[in-house]
VEXROMI-95444 format. One line per field, with one value per residue: x, y, z negated of N, C-alpha, C, O, CB in turn; residue number from 1. Coordinates in steps of 0.02 Angstrom, whole numbers, plus 32768, in hexadecimal, padded with zeros to 4 digits. Glycine has a CB too. Example, Ala and Ser with C-alpha at 12.3 -4.5 7.8 and 13.67 -1.06 7.14 Angstrom:
<nodes>
npx: (8294:8282) .
npy: (7EE4:7F90) .
npz: (7E7A:7E9E) .
capx: (8267:82AC) .
capy: (7F1F:7FCB) .
capz: (7E7A:7E9B) .
cpx: (8294:8285) .
cpy: (7F5B:8002) .
cpz: (7E7A:7E76) .
opx: (82C8:829E) .
opy: (7F5A:8039) .
opz: (7E59:7E6E) .
cbpx: (8235:82C0) .
cbpy: (7F20:7FE2) .
cbpz: (7E3C:7EE2) .
k: (1:2) .
</nodes>
This chain:
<nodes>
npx: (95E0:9681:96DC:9750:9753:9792:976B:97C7:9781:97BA:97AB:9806:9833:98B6:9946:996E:9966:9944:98BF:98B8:994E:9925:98BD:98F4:9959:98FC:98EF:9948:992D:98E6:98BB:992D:98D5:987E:983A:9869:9831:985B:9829:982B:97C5:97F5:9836:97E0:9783:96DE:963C:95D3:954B:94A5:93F3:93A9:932E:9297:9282:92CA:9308:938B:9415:9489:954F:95B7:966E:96A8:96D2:966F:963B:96C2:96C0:9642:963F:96C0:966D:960B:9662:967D:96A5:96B1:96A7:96FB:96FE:9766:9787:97AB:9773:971C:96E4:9699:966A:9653:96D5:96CD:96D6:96B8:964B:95F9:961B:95BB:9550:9530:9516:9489:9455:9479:941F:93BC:93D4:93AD:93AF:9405:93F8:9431:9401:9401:9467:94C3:949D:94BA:9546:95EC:9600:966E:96EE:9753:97B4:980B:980F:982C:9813:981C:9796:973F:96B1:969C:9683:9622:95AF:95FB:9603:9584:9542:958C:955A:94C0:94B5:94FB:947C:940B:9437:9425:9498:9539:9591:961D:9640:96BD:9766:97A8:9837:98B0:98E5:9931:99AC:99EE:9A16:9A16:99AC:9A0B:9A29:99CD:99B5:9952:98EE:993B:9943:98B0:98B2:98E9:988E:9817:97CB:97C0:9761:969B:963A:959C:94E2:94B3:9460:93EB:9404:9382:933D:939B:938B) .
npy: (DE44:DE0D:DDFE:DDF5:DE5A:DE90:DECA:DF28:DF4E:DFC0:DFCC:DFE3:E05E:E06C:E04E:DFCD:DF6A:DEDE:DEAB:DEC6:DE9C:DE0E:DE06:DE36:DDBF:DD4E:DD8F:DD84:DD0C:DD1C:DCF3:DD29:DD71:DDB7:DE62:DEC4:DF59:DFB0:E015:E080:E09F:E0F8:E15A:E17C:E1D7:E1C7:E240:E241:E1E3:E215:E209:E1F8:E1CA:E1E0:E25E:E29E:E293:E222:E26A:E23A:E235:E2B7:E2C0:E2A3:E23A:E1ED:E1CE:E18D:E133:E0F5:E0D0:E080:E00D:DFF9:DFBA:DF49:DE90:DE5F:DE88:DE9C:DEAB:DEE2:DEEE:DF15:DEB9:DF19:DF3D:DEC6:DED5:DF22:DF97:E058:E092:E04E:E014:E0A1:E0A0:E03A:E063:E0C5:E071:E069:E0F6:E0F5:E096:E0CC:E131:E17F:E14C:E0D9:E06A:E002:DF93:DF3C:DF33:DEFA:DE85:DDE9:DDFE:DDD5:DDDD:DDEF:DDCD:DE0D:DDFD:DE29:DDFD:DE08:DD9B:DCFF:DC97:DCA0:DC9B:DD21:DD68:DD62:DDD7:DE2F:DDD7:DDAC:DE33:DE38:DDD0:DDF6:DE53:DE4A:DDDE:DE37:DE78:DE19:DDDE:DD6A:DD0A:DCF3:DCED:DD0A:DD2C:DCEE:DD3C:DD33:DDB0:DE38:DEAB:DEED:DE9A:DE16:DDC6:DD7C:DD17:DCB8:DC26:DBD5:DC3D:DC6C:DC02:DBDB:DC5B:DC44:DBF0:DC3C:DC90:DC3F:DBF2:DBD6:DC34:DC3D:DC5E:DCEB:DCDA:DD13:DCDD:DCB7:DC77:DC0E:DBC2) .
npz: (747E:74C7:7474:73D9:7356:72D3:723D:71B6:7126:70B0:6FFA:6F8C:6F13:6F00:6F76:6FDE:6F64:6F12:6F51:6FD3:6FF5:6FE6:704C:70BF:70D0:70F6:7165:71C1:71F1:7256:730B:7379:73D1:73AB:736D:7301:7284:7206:718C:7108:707E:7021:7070:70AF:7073:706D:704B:6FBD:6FD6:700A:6FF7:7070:709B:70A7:70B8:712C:71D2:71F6:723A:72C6:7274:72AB:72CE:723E:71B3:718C:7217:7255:71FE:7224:72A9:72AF:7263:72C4:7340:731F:7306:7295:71E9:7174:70CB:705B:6FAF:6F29:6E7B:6E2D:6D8D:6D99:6E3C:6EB9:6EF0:6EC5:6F2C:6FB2:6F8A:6FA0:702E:705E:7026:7092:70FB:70E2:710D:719D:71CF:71C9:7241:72CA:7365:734F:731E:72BD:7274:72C3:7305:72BD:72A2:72B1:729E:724B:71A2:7130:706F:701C:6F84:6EE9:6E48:6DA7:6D57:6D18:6D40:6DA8:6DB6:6D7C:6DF1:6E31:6E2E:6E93:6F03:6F2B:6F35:6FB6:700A:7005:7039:70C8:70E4:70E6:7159:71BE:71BC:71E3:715E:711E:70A8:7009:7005:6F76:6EFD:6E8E:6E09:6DC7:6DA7:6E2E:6EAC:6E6A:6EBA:6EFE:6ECA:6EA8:6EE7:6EF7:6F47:6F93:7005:701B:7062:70DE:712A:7132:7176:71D9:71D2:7219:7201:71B3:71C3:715D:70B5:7043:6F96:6F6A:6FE7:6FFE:6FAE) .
capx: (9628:96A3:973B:9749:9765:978E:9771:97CE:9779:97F6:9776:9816:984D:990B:995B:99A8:9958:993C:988C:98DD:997F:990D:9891:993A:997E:98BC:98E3:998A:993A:98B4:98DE:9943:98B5:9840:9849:987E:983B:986A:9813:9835:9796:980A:9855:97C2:973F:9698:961C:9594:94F0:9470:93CD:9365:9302:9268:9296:92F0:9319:93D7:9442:94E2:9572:9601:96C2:96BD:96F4:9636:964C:96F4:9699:9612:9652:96C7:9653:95E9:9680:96AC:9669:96B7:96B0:9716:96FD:97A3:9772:97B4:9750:9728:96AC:9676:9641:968D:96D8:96A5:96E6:9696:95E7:95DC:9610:9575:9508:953C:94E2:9444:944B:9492:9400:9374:93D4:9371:93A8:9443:93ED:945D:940B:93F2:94A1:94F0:9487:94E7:9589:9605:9621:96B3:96E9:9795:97C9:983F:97FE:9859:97ED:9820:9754:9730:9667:9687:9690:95D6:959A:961D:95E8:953A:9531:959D:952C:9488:94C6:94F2:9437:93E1:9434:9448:94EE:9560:95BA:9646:9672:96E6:97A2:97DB:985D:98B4:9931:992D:99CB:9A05:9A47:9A07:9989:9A2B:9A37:9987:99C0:9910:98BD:997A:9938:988C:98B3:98F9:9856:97EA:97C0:97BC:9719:9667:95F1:954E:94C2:94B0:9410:93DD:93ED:932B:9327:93CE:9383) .
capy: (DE4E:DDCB:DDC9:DDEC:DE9A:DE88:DF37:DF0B:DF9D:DFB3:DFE8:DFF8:E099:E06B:E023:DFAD:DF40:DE84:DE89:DEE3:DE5C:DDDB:DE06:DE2B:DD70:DD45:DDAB:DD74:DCD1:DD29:DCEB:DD82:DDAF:DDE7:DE9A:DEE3:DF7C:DFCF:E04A:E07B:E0CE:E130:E187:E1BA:E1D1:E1D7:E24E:E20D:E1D1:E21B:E1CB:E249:E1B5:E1FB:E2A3:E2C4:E265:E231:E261:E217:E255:E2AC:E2D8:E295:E1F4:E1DC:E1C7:E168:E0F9:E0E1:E0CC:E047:DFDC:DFF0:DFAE:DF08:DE5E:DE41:DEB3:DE7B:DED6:DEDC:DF2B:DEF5:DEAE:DF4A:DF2C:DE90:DEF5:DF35:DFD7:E088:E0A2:E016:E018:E0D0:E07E:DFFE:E093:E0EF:E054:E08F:E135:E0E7:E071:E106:E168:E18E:E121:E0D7:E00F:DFF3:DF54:DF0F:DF2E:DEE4:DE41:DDAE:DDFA:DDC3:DDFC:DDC6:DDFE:DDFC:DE1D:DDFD:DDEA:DDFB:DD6B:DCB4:DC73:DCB1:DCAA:DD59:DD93:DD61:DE03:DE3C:DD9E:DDBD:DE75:DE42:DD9B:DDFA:DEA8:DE32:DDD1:DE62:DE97:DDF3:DDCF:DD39:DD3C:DCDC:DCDB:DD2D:DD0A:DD13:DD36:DD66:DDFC:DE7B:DED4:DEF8:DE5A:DDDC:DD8D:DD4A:DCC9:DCA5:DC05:DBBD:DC61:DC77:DBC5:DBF8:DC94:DC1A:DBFB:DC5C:DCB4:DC0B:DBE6:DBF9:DC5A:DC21:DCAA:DCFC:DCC9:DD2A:DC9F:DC88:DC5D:DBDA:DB86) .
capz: (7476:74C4:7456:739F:734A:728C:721C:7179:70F8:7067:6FDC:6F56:6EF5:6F27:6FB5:6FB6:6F20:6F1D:6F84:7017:6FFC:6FF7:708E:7106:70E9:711D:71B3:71DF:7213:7288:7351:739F:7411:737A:7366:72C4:726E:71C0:7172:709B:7071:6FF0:7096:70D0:7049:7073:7017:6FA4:7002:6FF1:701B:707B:70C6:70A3:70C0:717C:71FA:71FC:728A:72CB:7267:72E2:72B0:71EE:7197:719B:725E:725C:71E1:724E:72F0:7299:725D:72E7:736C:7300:72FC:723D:71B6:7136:708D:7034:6F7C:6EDA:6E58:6DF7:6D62:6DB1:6E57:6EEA:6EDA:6ED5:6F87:6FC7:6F82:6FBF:7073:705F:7026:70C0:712B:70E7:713D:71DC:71C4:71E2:726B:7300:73A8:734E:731F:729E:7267:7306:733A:7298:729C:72D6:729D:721C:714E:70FC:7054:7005:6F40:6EC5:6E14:6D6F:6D1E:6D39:6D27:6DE1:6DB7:6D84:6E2B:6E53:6E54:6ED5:6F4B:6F2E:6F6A:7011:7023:7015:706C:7112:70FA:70DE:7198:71E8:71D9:71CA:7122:711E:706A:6FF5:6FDC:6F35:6EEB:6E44:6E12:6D8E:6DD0:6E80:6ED1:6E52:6EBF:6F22:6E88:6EB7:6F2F:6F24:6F6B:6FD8:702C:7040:709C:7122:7140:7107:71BE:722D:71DE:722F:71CD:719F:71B5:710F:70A3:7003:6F77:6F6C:7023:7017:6F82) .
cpx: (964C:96D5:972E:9760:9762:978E:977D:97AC:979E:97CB:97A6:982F:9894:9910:9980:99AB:9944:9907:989D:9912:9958:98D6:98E1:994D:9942:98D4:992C:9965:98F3:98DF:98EC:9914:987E:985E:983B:986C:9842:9863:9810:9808:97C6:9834:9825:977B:9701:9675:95E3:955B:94C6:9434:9394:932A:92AD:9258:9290:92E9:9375:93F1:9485:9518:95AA:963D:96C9:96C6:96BF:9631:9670:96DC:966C:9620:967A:96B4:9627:960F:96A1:9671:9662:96BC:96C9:972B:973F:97A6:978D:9788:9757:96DD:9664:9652:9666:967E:96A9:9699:96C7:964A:95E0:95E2:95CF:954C:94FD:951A:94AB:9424:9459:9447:93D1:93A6:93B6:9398:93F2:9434:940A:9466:93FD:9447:94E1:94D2:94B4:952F:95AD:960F:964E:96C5:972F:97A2:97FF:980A:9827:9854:9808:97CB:9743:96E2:9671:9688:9643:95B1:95B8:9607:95A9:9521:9545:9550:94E7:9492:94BC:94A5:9413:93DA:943A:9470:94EA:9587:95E9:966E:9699:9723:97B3:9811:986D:98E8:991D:996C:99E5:9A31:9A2C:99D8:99D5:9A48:99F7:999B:9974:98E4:98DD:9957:98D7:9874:98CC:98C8:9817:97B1:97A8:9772:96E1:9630:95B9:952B:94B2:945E:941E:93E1:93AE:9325:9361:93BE:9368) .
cpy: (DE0D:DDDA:DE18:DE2E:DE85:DECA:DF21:DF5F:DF88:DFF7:DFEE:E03F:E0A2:E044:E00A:DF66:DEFA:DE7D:DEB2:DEA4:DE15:DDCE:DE29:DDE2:DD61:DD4F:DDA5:DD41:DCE2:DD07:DD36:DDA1:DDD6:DE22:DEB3:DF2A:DF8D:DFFB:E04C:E0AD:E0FC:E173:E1AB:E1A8:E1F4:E208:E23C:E20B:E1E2:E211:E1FD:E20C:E1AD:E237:E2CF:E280:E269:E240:E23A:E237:E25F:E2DA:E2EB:E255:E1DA:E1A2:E189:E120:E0BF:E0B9:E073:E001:DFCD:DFAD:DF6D:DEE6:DE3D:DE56:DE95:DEBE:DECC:DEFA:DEEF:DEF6:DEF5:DF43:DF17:DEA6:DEF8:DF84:E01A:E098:E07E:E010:E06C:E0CE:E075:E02F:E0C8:E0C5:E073:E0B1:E126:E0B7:E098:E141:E14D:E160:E0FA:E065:DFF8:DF98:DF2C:DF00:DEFC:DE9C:DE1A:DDB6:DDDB:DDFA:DDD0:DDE2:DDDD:DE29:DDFC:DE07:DDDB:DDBA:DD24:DC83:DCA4:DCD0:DCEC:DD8B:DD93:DD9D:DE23:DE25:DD9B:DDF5:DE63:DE13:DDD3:DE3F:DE78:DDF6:DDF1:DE7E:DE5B:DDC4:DD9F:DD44:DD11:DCCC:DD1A:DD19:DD20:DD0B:DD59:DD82:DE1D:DEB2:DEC3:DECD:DE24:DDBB:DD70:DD0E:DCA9:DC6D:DBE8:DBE7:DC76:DC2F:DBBE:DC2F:DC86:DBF9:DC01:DC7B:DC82:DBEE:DC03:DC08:DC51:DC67:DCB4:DCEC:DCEE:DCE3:DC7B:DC6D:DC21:DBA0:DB4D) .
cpz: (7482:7490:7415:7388:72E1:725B:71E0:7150:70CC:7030:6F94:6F36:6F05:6F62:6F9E:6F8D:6F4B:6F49:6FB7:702D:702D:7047:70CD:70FD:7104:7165:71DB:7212:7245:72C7:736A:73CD:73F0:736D:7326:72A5:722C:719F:711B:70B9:7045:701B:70C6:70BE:7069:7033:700C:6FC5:6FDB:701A:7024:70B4:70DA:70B0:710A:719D:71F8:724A:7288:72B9:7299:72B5:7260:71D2:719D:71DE:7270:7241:720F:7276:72F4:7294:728C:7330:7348:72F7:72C2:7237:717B:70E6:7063:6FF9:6F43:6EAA:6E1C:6DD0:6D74:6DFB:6E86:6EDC:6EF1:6F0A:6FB0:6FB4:6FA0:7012:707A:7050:7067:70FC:710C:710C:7189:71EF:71E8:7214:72BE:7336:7381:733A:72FE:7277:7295:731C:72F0:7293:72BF:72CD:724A:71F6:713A:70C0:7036:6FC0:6F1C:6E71:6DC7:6D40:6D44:6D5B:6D66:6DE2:6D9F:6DAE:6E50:6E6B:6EA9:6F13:6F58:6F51:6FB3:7040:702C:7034:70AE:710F:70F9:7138:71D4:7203:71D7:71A6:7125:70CC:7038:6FDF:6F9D:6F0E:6EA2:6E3A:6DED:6DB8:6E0B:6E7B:6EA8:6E75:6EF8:6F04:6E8D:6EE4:6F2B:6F5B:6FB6:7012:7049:7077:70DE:714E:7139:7159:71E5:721E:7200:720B:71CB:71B8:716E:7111:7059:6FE0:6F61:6FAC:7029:6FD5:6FAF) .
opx: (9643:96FD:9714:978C:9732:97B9:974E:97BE:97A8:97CB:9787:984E:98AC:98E4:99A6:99D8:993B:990E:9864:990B:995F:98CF:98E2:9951:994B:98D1:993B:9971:98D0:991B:98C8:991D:985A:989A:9800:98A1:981C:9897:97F6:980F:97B3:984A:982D:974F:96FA:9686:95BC:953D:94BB:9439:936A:9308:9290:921C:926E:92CF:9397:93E3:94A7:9528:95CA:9636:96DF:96B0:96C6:9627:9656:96E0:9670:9611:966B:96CF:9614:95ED:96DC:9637:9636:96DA:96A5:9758:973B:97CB:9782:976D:9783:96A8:962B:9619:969A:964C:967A:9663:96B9:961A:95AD:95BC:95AA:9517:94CC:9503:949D:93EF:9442:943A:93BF:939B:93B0:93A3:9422:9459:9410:9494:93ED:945D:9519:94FA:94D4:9557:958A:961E:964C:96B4:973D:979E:981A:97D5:983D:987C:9807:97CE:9736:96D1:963B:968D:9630:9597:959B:95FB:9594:94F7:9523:952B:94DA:945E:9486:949A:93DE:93A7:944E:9473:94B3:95AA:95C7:96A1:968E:9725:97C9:981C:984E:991A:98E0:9959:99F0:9A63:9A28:99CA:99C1:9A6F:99F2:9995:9958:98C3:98C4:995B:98C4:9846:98C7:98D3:97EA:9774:9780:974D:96E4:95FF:959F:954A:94A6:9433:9453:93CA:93A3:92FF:935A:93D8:935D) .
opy: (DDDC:DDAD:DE4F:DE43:DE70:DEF6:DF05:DF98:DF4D:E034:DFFB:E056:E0D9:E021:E011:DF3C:DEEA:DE4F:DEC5:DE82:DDFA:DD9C:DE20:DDC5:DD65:DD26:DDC2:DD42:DCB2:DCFE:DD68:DDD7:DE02:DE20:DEB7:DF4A:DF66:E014:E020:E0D2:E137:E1A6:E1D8:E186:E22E:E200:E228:E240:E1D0:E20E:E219:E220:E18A:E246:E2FE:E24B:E29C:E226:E224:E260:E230:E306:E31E:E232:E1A2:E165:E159:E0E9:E082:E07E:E043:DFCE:DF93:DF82:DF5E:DEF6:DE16:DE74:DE75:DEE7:DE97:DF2B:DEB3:DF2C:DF01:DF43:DF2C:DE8E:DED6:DFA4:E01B:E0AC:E09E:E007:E06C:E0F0:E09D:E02B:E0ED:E0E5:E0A8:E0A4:E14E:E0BA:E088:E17D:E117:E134:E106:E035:DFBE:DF73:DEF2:DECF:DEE7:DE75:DE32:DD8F:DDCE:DE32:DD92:DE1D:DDA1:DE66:DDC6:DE25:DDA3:DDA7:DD19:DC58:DCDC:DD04:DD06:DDC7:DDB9:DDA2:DE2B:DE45:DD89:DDF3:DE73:DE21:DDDA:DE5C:DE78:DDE1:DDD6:DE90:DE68:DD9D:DD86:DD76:DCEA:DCAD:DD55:DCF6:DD57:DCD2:DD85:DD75:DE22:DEDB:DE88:DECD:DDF2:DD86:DD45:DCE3:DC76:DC84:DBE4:DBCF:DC84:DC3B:DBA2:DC34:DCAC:DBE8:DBD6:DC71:DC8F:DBD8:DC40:DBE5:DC6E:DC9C:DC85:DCEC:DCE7:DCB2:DC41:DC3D:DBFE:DB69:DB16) .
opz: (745E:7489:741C:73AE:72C0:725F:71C5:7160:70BE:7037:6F61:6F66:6F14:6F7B:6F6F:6F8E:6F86:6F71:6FC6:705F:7064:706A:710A:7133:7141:7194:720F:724E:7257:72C0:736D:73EB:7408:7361:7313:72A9:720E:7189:70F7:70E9:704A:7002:70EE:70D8:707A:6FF8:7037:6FCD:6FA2:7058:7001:70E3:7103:70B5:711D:718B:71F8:7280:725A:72E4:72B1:728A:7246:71FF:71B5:71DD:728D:725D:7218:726F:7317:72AB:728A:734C:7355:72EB:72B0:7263:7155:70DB:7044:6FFD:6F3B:6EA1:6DF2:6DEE:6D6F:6E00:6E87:6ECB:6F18:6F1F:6FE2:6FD9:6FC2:7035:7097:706F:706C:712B:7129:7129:71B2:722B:7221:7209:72DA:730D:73A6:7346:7312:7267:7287:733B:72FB:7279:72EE:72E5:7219:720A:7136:70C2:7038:6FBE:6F29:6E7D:6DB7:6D15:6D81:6D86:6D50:6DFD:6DAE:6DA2:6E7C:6EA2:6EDF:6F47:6F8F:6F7E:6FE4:706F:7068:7046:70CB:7147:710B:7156:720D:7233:71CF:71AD:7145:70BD:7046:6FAC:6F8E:6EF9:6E85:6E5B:6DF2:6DE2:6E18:6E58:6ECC:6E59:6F20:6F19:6E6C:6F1D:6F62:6F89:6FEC:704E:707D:709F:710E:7189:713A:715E:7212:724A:720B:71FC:71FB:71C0:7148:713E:703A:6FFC:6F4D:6FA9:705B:6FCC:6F96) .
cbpx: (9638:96C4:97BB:9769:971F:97C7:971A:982E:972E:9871:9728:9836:9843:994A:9971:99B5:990F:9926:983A:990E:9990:98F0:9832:9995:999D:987F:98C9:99CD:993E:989E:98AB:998B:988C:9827:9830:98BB:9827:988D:97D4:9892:9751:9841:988A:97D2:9747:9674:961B:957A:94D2:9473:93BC:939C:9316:925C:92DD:9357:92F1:9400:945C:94FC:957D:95F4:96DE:968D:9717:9615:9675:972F:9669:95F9:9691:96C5:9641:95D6:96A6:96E1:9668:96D0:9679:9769:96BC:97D6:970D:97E4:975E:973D:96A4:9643:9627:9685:9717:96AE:972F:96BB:95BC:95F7:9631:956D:950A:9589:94DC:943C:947D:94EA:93FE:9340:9427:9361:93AD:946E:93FC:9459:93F1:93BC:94C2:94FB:9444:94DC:959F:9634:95E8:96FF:96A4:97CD:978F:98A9:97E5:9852:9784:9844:972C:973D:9633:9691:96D3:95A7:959B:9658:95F4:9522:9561:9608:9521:9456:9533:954D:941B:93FE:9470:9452:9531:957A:959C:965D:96B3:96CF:97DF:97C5:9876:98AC:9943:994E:99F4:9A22:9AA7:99F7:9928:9A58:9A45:9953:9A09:98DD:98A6:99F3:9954:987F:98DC:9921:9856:981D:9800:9807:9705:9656:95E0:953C:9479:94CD:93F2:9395:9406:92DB:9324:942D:9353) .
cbpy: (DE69:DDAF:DDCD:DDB2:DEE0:DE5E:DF81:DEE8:DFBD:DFD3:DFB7:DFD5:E097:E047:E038:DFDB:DF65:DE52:DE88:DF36:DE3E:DDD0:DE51:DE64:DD2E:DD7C:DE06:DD51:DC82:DD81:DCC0:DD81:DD87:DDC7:DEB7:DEE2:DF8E:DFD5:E051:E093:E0B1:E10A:E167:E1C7:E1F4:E18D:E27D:E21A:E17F:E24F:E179:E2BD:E18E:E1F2:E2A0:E2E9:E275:E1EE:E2B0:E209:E245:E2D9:E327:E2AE:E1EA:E21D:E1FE:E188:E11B:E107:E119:E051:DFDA:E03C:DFE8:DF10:DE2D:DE20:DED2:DE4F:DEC3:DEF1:DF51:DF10:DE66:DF9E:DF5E:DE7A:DF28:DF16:DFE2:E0B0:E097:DFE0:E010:E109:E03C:DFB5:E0C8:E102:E002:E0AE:E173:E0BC:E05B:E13F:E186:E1EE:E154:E123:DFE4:E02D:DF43:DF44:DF9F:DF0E:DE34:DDAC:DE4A:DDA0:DE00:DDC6:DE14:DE0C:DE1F:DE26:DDBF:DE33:DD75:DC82:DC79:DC76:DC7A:DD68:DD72:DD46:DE2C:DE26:DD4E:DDC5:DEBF:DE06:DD50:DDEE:DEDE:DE01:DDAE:DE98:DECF:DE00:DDE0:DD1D:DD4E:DCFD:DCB0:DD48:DD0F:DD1B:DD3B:DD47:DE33:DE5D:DEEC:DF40:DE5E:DDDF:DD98:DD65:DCDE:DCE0:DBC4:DBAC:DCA4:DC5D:DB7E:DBF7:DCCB:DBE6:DBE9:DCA4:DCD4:DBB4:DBE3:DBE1:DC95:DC09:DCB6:DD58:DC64:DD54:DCA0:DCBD:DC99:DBFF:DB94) .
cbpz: (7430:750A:74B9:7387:7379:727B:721A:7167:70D7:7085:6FDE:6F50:6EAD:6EF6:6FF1:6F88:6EE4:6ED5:6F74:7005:6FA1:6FB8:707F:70FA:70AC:7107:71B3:71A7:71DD:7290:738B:73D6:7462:7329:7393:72C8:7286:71B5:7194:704F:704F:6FB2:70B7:7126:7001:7078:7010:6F62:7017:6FD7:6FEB:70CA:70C3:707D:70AB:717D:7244:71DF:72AB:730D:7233:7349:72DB:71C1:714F:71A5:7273:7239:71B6:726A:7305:727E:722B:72F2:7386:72B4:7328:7210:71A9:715B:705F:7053:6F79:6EB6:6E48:6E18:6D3F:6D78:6E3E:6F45:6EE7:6EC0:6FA2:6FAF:6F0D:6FA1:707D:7024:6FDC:70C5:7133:70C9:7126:71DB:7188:7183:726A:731A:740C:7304:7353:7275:7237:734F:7361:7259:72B3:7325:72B4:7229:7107:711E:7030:7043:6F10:6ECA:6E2C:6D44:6D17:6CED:6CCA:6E0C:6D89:6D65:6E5E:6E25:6E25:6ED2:6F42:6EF2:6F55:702B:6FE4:6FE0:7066:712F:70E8:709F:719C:71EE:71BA:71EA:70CF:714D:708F:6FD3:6FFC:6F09:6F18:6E00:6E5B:6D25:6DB5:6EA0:6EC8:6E17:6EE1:6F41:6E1F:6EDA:6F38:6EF3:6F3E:6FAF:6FED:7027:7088:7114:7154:70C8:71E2:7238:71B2:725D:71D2:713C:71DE:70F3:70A1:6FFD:6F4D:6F64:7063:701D:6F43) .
k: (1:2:3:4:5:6:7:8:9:10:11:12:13:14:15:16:17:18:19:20:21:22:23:24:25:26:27:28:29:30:31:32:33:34:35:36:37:38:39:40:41:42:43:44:45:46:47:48:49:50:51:52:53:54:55:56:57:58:59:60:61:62:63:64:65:66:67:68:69:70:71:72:73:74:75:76:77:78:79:80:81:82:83:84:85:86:87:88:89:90:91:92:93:94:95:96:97:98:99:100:101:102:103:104:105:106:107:108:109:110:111:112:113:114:115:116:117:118:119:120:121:122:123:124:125:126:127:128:129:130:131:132:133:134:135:136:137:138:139:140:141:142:143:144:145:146:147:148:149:150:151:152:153:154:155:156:157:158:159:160:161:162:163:164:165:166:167:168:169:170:171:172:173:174:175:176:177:178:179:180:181:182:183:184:185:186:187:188:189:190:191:192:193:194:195) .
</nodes>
């Protein structure tokens, strides 16, 4: 892929809320020739995975959010997870995304971890807590989801907000989202392999 495809997922329950806010100023300061997509899992819910990988063989899902999903993440060279810190995690909408690679994982001619290696994870939250370390789990699932496939992880911006609009009082996380993007991503390492 020459030139840059960005797939923001929006893994919150509303639109709208502070880790959406906060991952658009991120993406203000993309260069105009990166290509922009926007998908709220809450507009087009996936249903629960189930893990027949012992079972069947998967096929390629056609004409369902499944699909759209797919196809998505398949046609971008960043995936940027956009999910609000929900009891320390990324949300419901969003971890049933990430359980939905699984199945994409075991379908028949589709290569899923071949074709996602070498690309970029990004992950974007806001956080009600000042004491940031309780976001570890959050940064931990993205970090070892993209080494498990490969990736390059790039990080997680964070930010803080309880109600809609407060992370724009956030100016430390407002001044990281300026460049938050222009960095180059390490390849992800599980933390036993980066000790």
């Amino acid at each position: 892929m020459s030139s840059r495809v960005f797939l923001f997922v929006l893994g919150s329950s509303r639109s709208s809320g502070n880790t959406e806010i906060l991952a658009r100023k991120a993406a203000e300061q993309l260069p105009g020739d990166v290509r922009q997509r926007w998908l709220h899992l809450a507009d087009h819910p996936l249903p629960d995975f189930e893990d027949l990988r012992h079972d069947s063989d998967h096929v390629r899902p056609t004409g369902d959010n499944v699909e759209l999903l797919l196809d998505a993440t398949l046609e971008a060279t960043d995936i940027v997870i956009a999910s609000p810190l929900y009891w320390y995690s990324v949300s419901a909408h969003t971890k049933r995304y990430l359980d939905h690679w699984s199945g994409w994982l075991r379908m028949s001619g589709l290569d899923f971890r071949a074709r996602m290696a070498g690309r970029t994870l990004w992950g974007v939250t806001a956080l009600a807590e000042e004491e940031q370390e309780v976001a570890d789990p959050l940064i931990g699932t993205l970090n070892n989801s993209a080494a498990y496939l490969g990736m390059r992880f790039g990080g997680v911006l964070l930010g803080n907000g309880s109600k809609p609009g407060d992370v724009l009082n956030d100016e430390k996380a407002l001044a990281r989202a300026k460049t938050f993007f222009a960095q180059e991503p390490p390849l992800a390492r599980y933390p036993h392999e980066a000790a």
